[in-house]
N, C-alpha and C positions, 0 to 999 in steps of 0.2 A: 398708501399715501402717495401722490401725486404731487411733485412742485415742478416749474418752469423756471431754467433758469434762460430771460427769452431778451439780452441785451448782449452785445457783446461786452461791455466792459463789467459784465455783472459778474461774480466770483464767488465760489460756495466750496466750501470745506466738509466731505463727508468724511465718517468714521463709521469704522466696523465694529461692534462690541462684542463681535464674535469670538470668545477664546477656545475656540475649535475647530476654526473652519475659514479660508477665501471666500468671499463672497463674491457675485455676481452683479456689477451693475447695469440694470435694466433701462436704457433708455432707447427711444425714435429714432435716432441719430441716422443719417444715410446723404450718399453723397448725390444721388438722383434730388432729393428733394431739399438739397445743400443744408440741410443739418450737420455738423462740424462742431468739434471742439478739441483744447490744447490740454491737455491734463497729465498730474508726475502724481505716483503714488508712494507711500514710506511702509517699511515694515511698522512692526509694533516696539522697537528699539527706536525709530527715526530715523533709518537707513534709508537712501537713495532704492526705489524697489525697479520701477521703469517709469518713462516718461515719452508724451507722443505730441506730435502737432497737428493740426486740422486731422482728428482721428473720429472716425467711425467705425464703432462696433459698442461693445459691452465688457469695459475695462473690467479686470480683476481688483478688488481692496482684498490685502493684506489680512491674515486675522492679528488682530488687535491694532491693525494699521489705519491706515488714513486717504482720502486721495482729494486733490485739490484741482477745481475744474474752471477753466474760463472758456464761453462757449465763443468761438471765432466767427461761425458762420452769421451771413443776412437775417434768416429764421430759425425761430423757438427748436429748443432742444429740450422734451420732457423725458423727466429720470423717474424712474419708481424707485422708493424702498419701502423695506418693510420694516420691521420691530429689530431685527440685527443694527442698523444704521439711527446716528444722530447725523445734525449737519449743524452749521453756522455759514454765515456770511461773510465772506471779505472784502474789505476793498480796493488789493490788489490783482492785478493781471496775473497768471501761475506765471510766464513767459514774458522779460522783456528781449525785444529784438535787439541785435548788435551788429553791428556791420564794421570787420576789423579788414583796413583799407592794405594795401600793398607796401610792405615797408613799417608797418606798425606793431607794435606789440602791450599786449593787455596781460594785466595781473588780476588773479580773479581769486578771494580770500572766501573760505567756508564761514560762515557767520552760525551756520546749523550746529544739534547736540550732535548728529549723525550725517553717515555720507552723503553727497550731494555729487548731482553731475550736470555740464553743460550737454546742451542738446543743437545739433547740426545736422544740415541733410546731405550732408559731403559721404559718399561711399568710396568704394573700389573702383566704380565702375565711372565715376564722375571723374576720375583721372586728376583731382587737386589734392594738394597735397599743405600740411601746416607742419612745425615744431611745435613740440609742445615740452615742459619740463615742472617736475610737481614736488614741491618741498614741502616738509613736514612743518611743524610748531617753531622748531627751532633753525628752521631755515637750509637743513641739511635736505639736498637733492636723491629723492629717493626713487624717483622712476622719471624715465627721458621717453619723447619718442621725435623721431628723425624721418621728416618729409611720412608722415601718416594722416591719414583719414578718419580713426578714433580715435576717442577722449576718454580716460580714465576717469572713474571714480575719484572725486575730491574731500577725504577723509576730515572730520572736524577741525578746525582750527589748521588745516595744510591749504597752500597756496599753492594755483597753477597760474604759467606765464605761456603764452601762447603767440606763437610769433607768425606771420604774410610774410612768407620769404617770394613767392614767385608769381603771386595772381594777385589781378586786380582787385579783387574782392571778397572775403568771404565769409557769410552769414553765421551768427550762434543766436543761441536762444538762452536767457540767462534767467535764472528761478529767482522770482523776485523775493524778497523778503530770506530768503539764506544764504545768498551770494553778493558779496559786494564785491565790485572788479574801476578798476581804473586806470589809463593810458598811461605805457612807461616808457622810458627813453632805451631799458638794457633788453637786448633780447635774448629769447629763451637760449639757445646756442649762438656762441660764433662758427664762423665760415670763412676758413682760411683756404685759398689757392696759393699753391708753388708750381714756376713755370720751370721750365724741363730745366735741367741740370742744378737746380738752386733745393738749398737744404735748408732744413726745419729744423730745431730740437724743442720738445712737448715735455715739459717738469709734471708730472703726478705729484699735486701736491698736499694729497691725502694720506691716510693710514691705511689705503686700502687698496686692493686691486685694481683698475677703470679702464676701462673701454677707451680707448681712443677710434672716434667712427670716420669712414669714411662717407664722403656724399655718394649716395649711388644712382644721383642726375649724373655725375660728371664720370667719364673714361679714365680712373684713374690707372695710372701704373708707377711702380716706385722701390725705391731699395730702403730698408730699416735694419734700425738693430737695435736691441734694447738692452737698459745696463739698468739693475739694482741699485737702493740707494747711496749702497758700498763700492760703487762705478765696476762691481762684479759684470763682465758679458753674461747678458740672459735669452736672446733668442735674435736671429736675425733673418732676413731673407733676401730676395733678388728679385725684382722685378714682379711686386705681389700688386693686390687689388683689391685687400678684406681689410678688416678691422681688426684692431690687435690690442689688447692690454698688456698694462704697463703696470708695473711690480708698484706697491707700494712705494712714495718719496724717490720712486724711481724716473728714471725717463726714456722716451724714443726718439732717434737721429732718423728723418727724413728725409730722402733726394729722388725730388722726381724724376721717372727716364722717359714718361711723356710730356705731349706740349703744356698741359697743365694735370695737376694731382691738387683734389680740394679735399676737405678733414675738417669736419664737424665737432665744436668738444665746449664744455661750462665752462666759463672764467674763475668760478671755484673748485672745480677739479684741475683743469692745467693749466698752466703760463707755458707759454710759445717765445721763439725767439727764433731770429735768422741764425743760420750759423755756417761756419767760412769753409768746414771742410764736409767733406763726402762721407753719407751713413757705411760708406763697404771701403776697404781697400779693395781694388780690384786685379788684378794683370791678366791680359792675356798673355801666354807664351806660344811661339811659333817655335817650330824642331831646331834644335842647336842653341838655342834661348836660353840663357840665365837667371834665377831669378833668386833674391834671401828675403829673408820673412821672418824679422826678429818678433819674439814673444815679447813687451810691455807692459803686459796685464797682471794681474796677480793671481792668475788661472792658467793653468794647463790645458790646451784645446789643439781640438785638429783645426786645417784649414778645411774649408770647402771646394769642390773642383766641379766640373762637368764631365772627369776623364770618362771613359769606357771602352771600349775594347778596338776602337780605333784610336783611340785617346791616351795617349799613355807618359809615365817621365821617367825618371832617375831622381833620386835625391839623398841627402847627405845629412842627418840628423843630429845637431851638437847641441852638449849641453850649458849651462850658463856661464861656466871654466871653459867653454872652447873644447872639449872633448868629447871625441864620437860617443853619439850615444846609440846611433842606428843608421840601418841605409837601407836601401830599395832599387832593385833595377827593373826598369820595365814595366812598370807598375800601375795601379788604378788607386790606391789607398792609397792617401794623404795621413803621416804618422801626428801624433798627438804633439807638441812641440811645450817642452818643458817651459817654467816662468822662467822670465833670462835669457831660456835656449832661442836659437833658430835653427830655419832648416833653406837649405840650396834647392833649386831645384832646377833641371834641366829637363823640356819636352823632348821627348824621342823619336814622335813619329810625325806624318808630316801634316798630320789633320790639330792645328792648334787644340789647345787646356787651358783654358778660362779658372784661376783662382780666386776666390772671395772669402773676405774674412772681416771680424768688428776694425774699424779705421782707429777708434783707440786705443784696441789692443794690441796692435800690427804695429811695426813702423817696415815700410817696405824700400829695397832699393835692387837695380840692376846689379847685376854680378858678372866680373869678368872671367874666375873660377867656376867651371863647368863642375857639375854636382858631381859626377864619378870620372876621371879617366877611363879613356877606353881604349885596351893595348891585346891587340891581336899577334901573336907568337905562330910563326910558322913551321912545320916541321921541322926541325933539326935544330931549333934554335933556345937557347937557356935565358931565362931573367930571373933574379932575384929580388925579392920584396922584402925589404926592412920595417918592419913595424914600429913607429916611432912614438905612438904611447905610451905609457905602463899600464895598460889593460889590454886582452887579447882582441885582436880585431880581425874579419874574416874579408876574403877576397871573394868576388861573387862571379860567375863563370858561367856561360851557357852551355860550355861544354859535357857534352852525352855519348853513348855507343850509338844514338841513333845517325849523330848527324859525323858519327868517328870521329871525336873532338878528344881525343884521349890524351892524355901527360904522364909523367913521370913529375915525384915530387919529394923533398926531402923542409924537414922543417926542425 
Protein backbone atom coordinates (compact mmCIF):
# COMPACT_ATOMS: atom_id res chain seq x y z
CA UNK A 1 0.00 0.00 0.00
CA UNK A 2 1.03 3.31 -1.31
CA UNK A 3 -0.19 6.75 0.20
CA UNK A 4 1.25 10.37 -0.48
CA UNK A 5 1.46 12.62 2.02
CA UNK A 6 2.15 15.38 -0.85
CA UNK A 7 1.13 19.13 1.03
CA UNK A 8 3.13 20.55 3.50
CA UNK A 9 0.59 21.24 6.05
CA UNK A 10 -0.67 17.71 5.52
CA UNK A 11 -0.12 15.39 8.78
CA UNK A 12 -0.44 11.62 9.22
CA UNK A 13 0.03 9.46 12.20
CA UNK A 14 1.44 5.92 11.67
CA UNK A 15 1.44 2.96 13.98
CA UNK A 16 3.38 -0.11 14.26
CA UNK A 17 1.16 -3.15 15.27
CA UNK A 18 4.16 -4.99 15.47
CA UNK A 19 4.65 -6.74 19.04
CA UNK A 20 7.98 -7.92 18.06
CA UNK A 21 9.73 -6.05 16.13
CA UNK A 22 11.06 -1.97 14.90
CA UNK A 23 9.90 -1.39 11.81
CA UNK A 24 11.28 0.23 8.83
CA UNK A 25 9.62 3.20 7.18
CA UNK A 26 9.90 3.10 3.57
CA UNK A 27 9.71 6.14 1.83
CA UNK A 28 11.26 8.53 -1.67
CA UNK A 29 12.40 11.06 0.52
CA UNK A 30 15.96 12.67 -0.68
CA UNK A 31 17.41 15.82 -0.38
CA UNK A 32 18.50 16.03 -4.37
CA UNK A 33 15.06 15.82 -5.34
CA UNK A 34 14.06 18.06 -2.04
CA UNK A 35 11.80 15.54 -0.60
CA UNK A 36 11.90 16.37 3.27
CA UNK A 37 9.99 15.92 6.12
CA UNK A 38 9.82 16.79 10.20
CA UNK A 39 8.78 13.76 12.20
CA UNK A 40 9.00 12.56 16.43
CA UNK A 41 8.46 8.89 17.09
CA UNK A 42 6.98 7.41 20.62
CA UNK A 43 7.63 4.03 22.10
CA UNK A 44 4.77 1.68 22.71
CA UNK A 45 4.43 3.40 26.49
CA UNK A 46 4.27 7.14 24.79
CA UNK A 47 7.77 7.89 25.54
CA UNK A 48 9.56 10.48 23.65
CA UNK A 49 11.59 7.86 21.16
CA UNK A 50 13.53 10.50 18.66
CA UNK A 51 12.63 13.34 16.67
CA UNK A 52 14.26 15.09 13.36
CA UNK A 53 13.62 18.13 11.15
CA UNK A 54 13.61 18.45 7.26
CA UNK A 55 14.90 14.61 7.58
CA UNK A 56 15.66 12.25 4.78
CA UNK A 57 16.10 8.73 5.11
CA UNK A 58 13.70 5.79 6.44
CA UNK A 59 12.81 6.66 10.18
CA UNK A 60 12.64 3.63 12.61
CA UNK A 61 8.66 3.12 14.33
CA UNK A 62 8.92 1.70 17.57
CA UNK A 63 7.24 -1.76 18.22
CA UNK A 64 3.97 -1.13 19.49
CA UNK A 65 4.95 2.55 18.85
CA UNK A 66 3.90 5.35 16.68
CA UNK A 67 5.43 8.07 14.52
CA UNK A 68 3.95 11.28 13.51
CA UNK A 69 5.03 13.06 10.07
CA UNK A 70 4.61 16.46 8.47
CA UNK A 71 6.23 16.67 5.18
CA UNK A 72 8.27 20.13 5.05
CA UNK A 73 9.55 20.05 1.66
CA UNK A 74 8.01 21.89 -2.11
CA UNK A 75 7.44 18.04 -3.42
CA UNK A 76 5.41 14.86 -2.70
CA UNK A 77 6.95 12.44 -0.16
CA UNK A 78 5.61 8.83 -0.78
CA UNK A 79 5.73 6.23 2.35
CA UNK A 80 5.08 2.59 1.78
CA UNK A 81 3.68 0.19 4.32
CA UNK A 82 2.65 -2.92 4.68
CA UNK A 83 0.17 -5.04 6.95
CA UNK A 84 2.46 -4.22 10.22
CA UNK A 85 1.24 -0.29 10.11
CA UNK A 86 -2.23 1.57 10.44
CA UNK A 87 -2.19 5.45 9.96
CA UNK A 88 -4.74 8.21 10.53
CA UNK A 89 -4.74 11.90 9.73
CA UNK A 90 -4.13 14.97 11.45
CA UNK A 91 -4.46 18.23 11.43
CA UNK A 92 -1.74 19.41 13.16
CA UNK A 93 2.02 20.33 12.09
CA UNK A 94 4.33 17.50 14.26
CA UNK A 95 6.56 20.95 14.83
CA UNK A 96 5.62 24.26 15.75
CA UNK A 97 8.56 26.94 15.25
CA UNK A 98 9.63 29.21 18.31
CA UNK A 99 11.94 31.81 18.18
CA UNK A 100 12.94 32.74 21.97
CA UNK A 101 14.39 36.34 21.52
CA UNK A 102 17.61 37.62 23.74
CA UNK A 103 16.50 38.25 27.25
CA UNK A 104 13.36 36.14 27.25
CA UNK A 105 12.31 33.24 28.90
CA UNK A 106 9.59 30.27 28.07
CA UNK A 107 7.86 27.68 30.23
CA UNK A 108 7.08 24.76 28.37
CA UNK A 109 4.47 22.20 30.39
CA UNK A 110 4.23 18.18 29.15
CA UNK A 111 0.50 17.90 28.25
CA UNK A 112 1.52 14.05 27.04
CA UNK A 113 0.91 10.45 29.17
CA UNK A 114 4.75 9.92 28.37
CA UNK A 115 8.18 11.83 27.81
CA UNK A 116 8.34 14.52 25.40
CA UNK A 117 11.21 16.76 24.20
CA UNK A 118 11.90 20.08 22.48
CA UNK A 119 13.94 19.92 19.36
CA UNK A 120 16.80 22.60 18.39
CA UNK A 121 19.70 22.60 15.91
CA UNK A 122 22.00 24.47 18.50
CA UNK A 123 25.15 21.82 18.95
CA UNK A 124 28.75 22.11 20.35
CA UNK A 125 29.95 23.26 17.56
CA UNK A 126 27.46 26.28 17.06
CA UNK A 127 29.15 27.77 20.11
CA UNK A 128 25.53 29.15 21.63
CA UNK A 129 24.54 28.48 24.48
CA UNK A 130 20.84 28.47 26.68
CA UNK A 131 19.75 27.89 30.68
CA UNK A 132 17.59 25.53 31.04
CA UNK A 133 15.85 24.27 34.48
CA UNK A 134 13.12 21.18 34.58
CA UNK A 135 10.63 20.82 37.49
CA UNK A 136 8.62 17.91 38.37
CA UNK A 137 4.53 17.87 39.12
CA UNK A 138 4.96 19.42 42.04
CA UNK A 139 7.23 22.14 41.15
CA UNK A 140 10.45 20.85 42.81
CA UNK A 141 13.63 21.50 40.46
CA UNK A 142 15.04 18.29 39.55
CA UNK A 143 17.62 18.85 36.82
CA UNK A 144 19.40 22.23 35.78
CA UNK A 145 21.61 22.95 32.91
CA UNK A 146 23.98 26.07 32.96
CA UNK A 147 24.97 27.78 29.49
CA UNK A 148 24.29 24.29 27.34
CA UNK A 149 23.29 23.20 23.96
CA UNK A 150 20.97 20.20 25.00
CA UNK A 151 17.51 19.68 26.19
CA UNK A 152 16.38 17.02 28.32
CA UNK A 153 13.74 14.87 28.27
CA UNK A 154 10.46 16.45 29.64
CA UNK A 155 8.82 13.70 31.78
CA UNK A 156 4.66 13.80 31.98
CA UNK A 157 3.19 16.49 33.71
CA UNK A 158 7.02 18.28 34.58
CA UNK A 159 7.81 21.70 33.33
CA UNK A 160 10.94 23.13 31.62
CA UNK A 161 11.88 26.92 31.64
CA UNK A 162 14.40 27.83 29.28
CA UNK A 163 16.08 31.20 29.38
CA UNK A 164 18.37 33.69 26.14
CA UNK A 165 20.95 34.80 28.44
CA UNK A 166 23.51 35.99 25.58
CA UNK A 167 22.18 35.72 21.87
CA UNK A 168 20.13 37.42 19.89
CA UNK A 169 18.22 34.51 19.07
CA UNK A 170 17.39 31.12 19.24
CA UNK A 171 15.31 28.60 17.38
CA UNK A 172 13.15 25.45 19.07
CA UNK A 173 10.77 23.37 17.65
CA UNK A 174 7.96 22.57 19.93
CA UNK A 175 5.56 19.19 19.38
CA UNK A 176 2.37 20.42 18.84
CA UNK A 177 -0.56 18.92 20.54
CA UNK A 178 1.73 17.56 23.81
CA UNK A 179 3.51 20.53 24.75
CA UNK A 180 2.05 23.75 25.82
CA UNK A 181 4.65 26.56 26.57
CA UNK A 182 4.11 30.31 27.23
CA UNK A 183 6.31 33.56 27.90
CA UNK A 184 7.38 34.20 31.43
CA UNK A 185 8.84 37.09 33.27
CA UNK A 186 11.22 34.59 35.93
CA UNK A 187 14.14 33.11 34.55
CA UNK A 188 15.38 29.85 34.54
CA UNK A 189 18.54 30.79 36.84
CA UNK A 190 19.71 34.05 38.32
CA UNK A 191 23.22 35.55 37.47
CA UNK A 192 24.74 37.30 40.17
CA UNK A 193 28.33 39.26 39.73
CA UNK A 194 30.63 40.42 42.61
CA UNK A 195 33.17 42.91 41.85
CA UNK A 196 36.58 42.38 43.35
CA UNK A 197 36.83 42.71 47.19
CA UNK A 198 32.71 42.78 47.72
CA UNK A 199 31.13 39.67 49.45
CA UNK A 200 28.24 37.41 49.00
CA UNK A 201 26.39 35.20 51.38
CA UNK A 202 24.03 32.20 49.36
CA UNK A 203 21.32 30.57 52.16
CA UNK A 204 20.52 26.78 50.94
CA UNK A 205 17.35 26.95 51.54
CA UNK A 206 16.55 23.26 50.92
CA UNK A 207 16.74 19.97 52.91
CA UNK A 208 19.36 18.97 50.72
CA UNK A 209 22.76 19.21 49.53
CA UNK A 210 22.95 22.08 46.18
CA UNK A 211 25.29 23.18 43.93
CA UNK A 212 25.95 26.54 44.15
CA UNK A 213 27.45 27.08 40.10
CA UNK A 214 29.74 29.15 38.81
CA UNK A 215 29.43 30.99 35.33
CA UNK A 216 32.04 29.50 33.30
CA UNK A 217 31.79 32.65 30.46
CA UNK A 218 33.21 34.74 33.26
CA UNK A 219 37.15 34.48 34.92
CA UNK A 220 35.98 33.87 38.17
CA UNK A 221 38.39 33.82 41.11
CA UNK A 222 37.34 34.07 44.79
CA UNK A 223 37.62 33.03 48.63
CA UNK A 224 34.57 30.92 50.37
CA UNK A 225 33.80 29.23 53.32
CA UNK A 226 30.85 27.22 54.07
CA UNK A 227 29.14 26.77 57.53
CA UNK A 228 26.15 23.99 58.33
CA UNK A 229 22.81 24.93 59.37
CA UNK A 230 24.25 24.66 62.94
CA UNK A 231 26.77 27.82 61.75
CA UNK A 232 29.24 24.45 62.29
CA UNK A 233 32.63 25.56 59.74
CA UNK A 234 32.27 23.04 56.92
CA UNK A 235 34.81 23.63 54.13
CA UNK A 236 36.62 26.73 52.91
CA UNK A 237 39.11 27.83 50.24
CA UNK A 238 41.35 30.75 48.84
CA UNK A 239 41.30 32.02 45.78
CA UNK A 240 39.19 29.06 43.93
CA UNK A 241 37.24 29.11 40.53
CA UNK A 242 34.68 25.81 40.71
CA UNK A 243 31.51 25.14 42.08
CA UNK A 244 30.84 24.00 45.42
CA UNK A 245 27.87 22.80 47.44
CA UNK A 246 26.35 23.90 50.31
CA UNK A 247 25.14 21.52 53.29
CA UNK A 248 21.73 21.30 53.68
CA UNK A 249 19.82 25.04 55.35
CA UNK A 250 23.25 25.67 55.21
CA UNK A 251 25.24 28.53 53.44
CA UNK A 252 28.50 30.03 51.62
CA UNK A 253 30.33 33.37 52.34
CA UNK A 254 31.74 34.84 49.04
CA UNK A 255 34.66 37.57 48.31
CA UNK A 256 35.81 38.05 45.14
CA UNK A 257 39.66 38.57 44.60
CA UNK A 258 38.98 39.33 40.99
CA UNK A 259 37.64 42.31 39.05
CA UNK A 260 34.43 40.37 38.92
CA UNK A 261 33.20 36.63 40.27
CA UNK A 262 29.63 35.73 38.60
CA UNK A 263 27.43 32.56 40.35
CA UNK A 264 24.71 31.03 38.70
CA UNK A 265 21.94 29.53 41.30
CA UNK A 266 17.40 29.01 41.43
CA UNK A 267 15.62 31.42 43.54
CA UNK A 268 14.06 28.20 45.14
CA UNK A 269 17.23 26.80 46.02
CA UNK A 270 19.13 29.89 47.45
CA UNK A 271 18.49 33.42 48.68
CA UNK A 272 21.69 35.79 48.16
CA UNK A 273 22.58 38.72 50.15
CA UNK A 274 25.29 41.37 50.35
CA UNK A 275 27.35 40.99 53.18
CA UNK A 276 29.81 43.40 55.17
CA UNK A 277 32.57 41.24 56.04
CA UNK A 278 35.15 38.85 54.25
CA UNK A 279 34.50 34.87 53.44
CA UNK A 280 38.49 34.25 55.23
CA UNK A 281 40.24 35.91 58.01
CA UNK A 282 43.38 36.45 56.35
CA UNK A 283 47.01 37.84 57.66
CA UNK A 284 49.93 37.95 56.23
CA UNK A 285 53.01 37.82 58.72
CA UNK A 286 56.38 39.17 57.82
CA UNK A 287 59.58 37.76 60.18
CA UNK A 288 59.36 39.20 63.81
CA UNK A 289 55.52 39.62 63.09
CA UNK A 290 52.86 38.89 65.68
CA UNK A 291 49.84 37.61 65.35
CA UNK A 292 46.51 35.90 67.78
CA UNK A 293 43.86 33.92 66.37
CA UNK A 294 41.12 33.36 69.00
CA UNK A 295 38.87 30.23 68.29
CA UNK A 296 34.82 31.62 68.15
CA UNK A 297 33.40 28.67 66.81
CA UNK A 298 31.97 25.93 68.53
CA UNK A 299 34.62 23.61 66.62
CA UNK A 300 38.02 22.83 67.33
CA UNK A 301 40.26 23.43 63.98
CA UNK A 302 43.51 24.23 62.71
CA UNK A 303 44.32 27.37 60.83
CA UNK A 304 45.44 27.17 57.21
CA UNK A 305 48.90 28.60 56.19
CA UNK A 306 51.06 28.44 52.97
CA UNK A 307 54.21 27.81 55.31
CA UNK A 308 56.92 25.43 53.86
CA UNK A 309 60.29 25.01 54.18
CA UNK A 310 61.25 28.39 53.56
CA UNK A 311 58.22 29.47 55.36
CA UNK A 312 58.17 28.95 58.76
CA UNK A 313 56.80 30.49 62.66
CA UNK A 314 56.86 29.81 66.40
CA UNK A 315 53.82 29.84 68.21
CA UNK A 316 52.15 29.56 71.54
CA UNK A 317 48.95 27.34 71.93
CA UNK A 318 46.45 28.39 74.95
CA UNK A 319 43.55 27.00 76.04
CA UNK A 320 40.09 28.62 76.77
CA UNK A 321 41.56 29.34 80.78
CA UNK A 322 44.63 30.96 79.23
CA UNK A 323 46.73 27.96 79.73
CA UNK A 324 49.59 26.45 77.68
CA UNK A 325 48.29 23.96 75.97
CA UNK A 326 51.16 23.57 73.28
CA UNK A 327 53.93 25.23 71.44
CA UNK A 328 56.06 24.91 68.33
CA UNK A 329 59.28 26.42 67.27
CA UNK A 330 60.26 26.68 63.86
CA UNK A 331 57.78 25.08 62.43
CA UNK A 332 55.34 24.39 59.20
CA UNK A 333 52.12 22.91 61.09
CA UNK A 334 49.54 25.05 62.31
CA UNK A 335 48.20 23.24 65.91
CA UNK A 336 44.41 22.51 65.97
CA UNK A 337 43.26 25.44 68.40
CA UNK A 338 40.75 24.33 71.05
CA UNK A 339 36.82 26.17 71.17
CA UNK A 340 37.70 29.31 73.46
CA UNK A 341 41.53 28.67 72.95
CA UNK A 342 43.85 30.85 70.77
CA UNK A 343 47.00 30.61 69.46
CA UNK A 344 50.25 33.46 69.00
CA UNK A 345 52.05 33.33 66.30
CA UNK A 346 55.36 34.75 65.36
CA UNK A 347 56.97 34.31 61.55
CA UNK A 348 60.67 33.22 61.83
CA UNK A 349 62.17 33.42 58.57
CA UNK A 350 62.38 36.11 56.29
CA UNK A 351 60.14 34.84 53.31
CA UNK A 352 56.40 35.98 54.87
CA UNK A 353 53.26 33.05 55.94
CA UNK A 354 50.12 34.03 54.72
CA UNK A 355 47.18 32.58 57.41
CA UNK A 356 43.70 31.85 56.51
CA UNK A 357 40.86 30.64 58.34
CA UNK A 358 36.59 30.79 58.48
CA UNK A 359 35.98 34.85 59.34
CA UNK A 360 33.22 33.63 61.80
CA UNK A 361 35.09 31.31 63.42
CA UNK A 362 38.23 33.50 63.90
CA UNK A 363 38.31 36.80 65.50
CA UNK A 364 41.82 38.03 64.74
CA UNK A 365 44.15 40.81 66.21
CA UNK A 366 47.84 42.10 66.02
CA UNK A 367 49.93 40.94 69.10
CA UNK A 368 52.51 42.86 70.77
CA UNK A 369 53.76 39.42 72.71
CA UNK A 370 55.99 37.51 70.39
CA UNK A 371 54.68 33.80 70.42
CA UNK A 372 58.09 32.27 72.19
CA UNK A 373 61.03 34.33 73.79
CA UNK A 374 64.18 33.84 72.35
CA UNK A 375 67.24 33.84 74.90
CA UNK A 376 70.60 32.68 73.84
CA UNK A 377 73.04 31.69 77.00
CA UNK A 378 76.50 32.01 76.35
CA UNK A 379 79.27 29.85 77.80
CA UNK A 380 79.64 30.31 81.19
CA UNK A 381 76.66 31.81 81.94
CA UNK A 382 73.44 30.47 84.26
CA UNK A 383 69.51 31.20 83.97
CA UNK A 384 66.87 30.00 85.63
CA UNK A 385 63.30 29.21 84.50
CA UNK A 386 60.40 29.24 86.83
CA UNK A 387 57.45 27.64 85.66
CA UNK A 388 54.49 29.56 86.50
CA UNK A 389 51.58 27.09 85.71
CA UNK A 390 50.32 24.08 87.72
CA UNK A 391 51.14 21.80 84.83
CA UNK A 392 54.60 20.74 83.53
CA UNK A 393 55.64 22.86 80.68
CA UNK A 394 58.77 22.20 78.47
CA UNK A 395 61.42 24.61 77.17
CA UNK A 396 62.24 24.04 73.51
CA UNK A 397 66.27 24.39 72.53
CA UNK A 398 68.10 23.86 69.30
CA UNK A 399 70.74 22.92 71.08
CA UNK A 400 72.87 19.47 69.83
CA UNK A 401 76.45 17.74 69.83
CA UNK A 402 76.38 18.65 66.43
CA UNK A 403 76.42 22.36 66.49
CA UNK A 404 78.19 21.82 70.57
CA UNK A 405 75.19 23.57 72.08
CA UNK A 406 75.55 21.55 75.22
CA UNK A 407 74.44 22.62 79.01
CA UNK A 408 74.36 21.44 82.22
CA UNK A 409 70.95 21.43 84.02
CA UNK A 410 69.37 20.82 87.32
CA UNK A 411 65.34 20.88 87.73
Amino acid sequence: LNFFVSKILTQIQIFNTSTTATKTLINNSSDANKRYFDFVSFDKKGDFSIGKLDFTGRPFVPMGGSIIITVTSPNDVTFTINDDFTYDSRDERVYEKLTIENGENYIFHNINTGNVKLLTDITSSSKVYFDYALYDKNDSLIKKGINKYSLPDIPSENKLVISNVFYDALDFSVLNGFISYQKIEESAFERLTISKEESYIFYNKTETNQLLDIDDTKDSLFDYAIYKEDDTPYKLGMEKNTSYSVPAGGYIVITSISDESSFVYNNSIFKSEIYDSEALLKKELFQEESYMFINISNKAMALEDNASTKKKFNYVLYNADGTVKSQGNNTTLSPTVPVGGYVIITVTTTVPVLFYTYNLAFYGEDSNQAALETLTIEEGETYIFKNLYDSSQKIITDASSINEGLFDYAI
